[in-house]
C-alpha positions as CSV (number, residue, x, y, z in Angstrom):
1,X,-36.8,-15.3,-5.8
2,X,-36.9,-11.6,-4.2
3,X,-34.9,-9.2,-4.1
4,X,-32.2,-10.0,-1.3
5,X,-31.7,-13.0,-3.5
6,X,-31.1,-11.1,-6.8
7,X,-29.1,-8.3,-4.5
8,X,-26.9,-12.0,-3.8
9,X,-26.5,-13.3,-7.4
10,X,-25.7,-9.9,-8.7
11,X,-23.4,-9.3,-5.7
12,X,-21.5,-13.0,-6.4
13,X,-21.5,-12.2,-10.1
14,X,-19.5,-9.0,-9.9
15,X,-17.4,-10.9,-7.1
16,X,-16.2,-13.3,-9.7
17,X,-15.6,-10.9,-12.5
18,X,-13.3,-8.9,-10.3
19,X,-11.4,-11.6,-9.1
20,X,-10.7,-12.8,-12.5
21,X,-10.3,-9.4,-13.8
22,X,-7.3,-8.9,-11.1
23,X,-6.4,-13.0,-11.3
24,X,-5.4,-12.2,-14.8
25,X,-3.2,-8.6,-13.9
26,X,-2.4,-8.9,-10.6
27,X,1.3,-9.9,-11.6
28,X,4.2,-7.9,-10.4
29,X,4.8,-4.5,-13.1
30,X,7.8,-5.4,-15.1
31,X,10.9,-4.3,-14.3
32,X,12.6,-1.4,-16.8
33,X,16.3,-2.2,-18.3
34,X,18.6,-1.1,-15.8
35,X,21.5,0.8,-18.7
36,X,21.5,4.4,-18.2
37,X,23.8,4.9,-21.2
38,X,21.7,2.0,-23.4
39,X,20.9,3.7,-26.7
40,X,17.7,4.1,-28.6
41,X,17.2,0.1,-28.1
42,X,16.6,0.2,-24.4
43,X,14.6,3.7,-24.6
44,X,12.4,1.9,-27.1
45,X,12.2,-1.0,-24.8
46,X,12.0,1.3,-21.6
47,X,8.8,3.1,-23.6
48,X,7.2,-0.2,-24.6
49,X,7.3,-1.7,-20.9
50,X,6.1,1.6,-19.5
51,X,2.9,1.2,-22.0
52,X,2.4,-2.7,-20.4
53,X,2.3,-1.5,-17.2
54,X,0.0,1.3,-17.5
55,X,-2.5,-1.4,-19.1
56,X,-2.0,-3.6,-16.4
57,X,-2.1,-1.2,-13.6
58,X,-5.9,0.0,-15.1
59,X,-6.9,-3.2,-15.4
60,X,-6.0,-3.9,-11.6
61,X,-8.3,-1.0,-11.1
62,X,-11.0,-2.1,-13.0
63,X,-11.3,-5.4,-10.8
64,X,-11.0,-3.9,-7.9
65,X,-14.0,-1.6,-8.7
66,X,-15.8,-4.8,-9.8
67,X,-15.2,-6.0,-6.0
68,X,-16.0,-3.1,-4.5
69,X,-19.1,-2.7,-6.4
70,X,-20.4,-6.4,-5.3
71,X,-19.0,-5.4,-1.5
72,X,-21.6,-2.3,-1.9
73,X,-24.3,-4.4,-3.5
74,X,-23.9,-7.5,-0.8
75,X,-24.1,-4.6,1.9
76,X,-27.7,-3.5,0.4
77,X,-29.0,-7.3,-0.2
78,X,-28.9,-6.8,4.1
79,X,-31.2,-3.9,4.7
């Protein structure tokens, strides 16, 4: 094999890592309880979805710099 070929492997490896990476978090962000007068319960609850959705939004990221990294290394595999 040479290098274009190793460039493509590499390039289709990081493709499928991202795509699982943002299969498994690309659902919507959960939604926050909707009671402005709800207690500590819903503030708790508020706080604990808030936490969830910062995870997930990261981990969106994370694929998507997976994808983007095997769009930059298919690009160099050309030249």
């Amino acid at each position: 094999m040479n290098l274009a070929q190793y460039e493509g492997l590499a390039s289709a490896l990081m493709g499928l890592i991202g795509t699982v990476i943002l299969f498994r978090s690309s659902y919507s962000l959960e939604p926050f309880e909707g009671m402005v007068w709800g207690g500590p319960e819903v503030t708790e609850h508020n706080r604990a979805v808030r936490v969830k959705n910062a995870k997930r939004s990261t981990w969106q990221r994370v694929g998507l710099g997976f994808l983007c990294l095997s769009f930059f290394i298919q690009a160099l595999s050309y030249y």
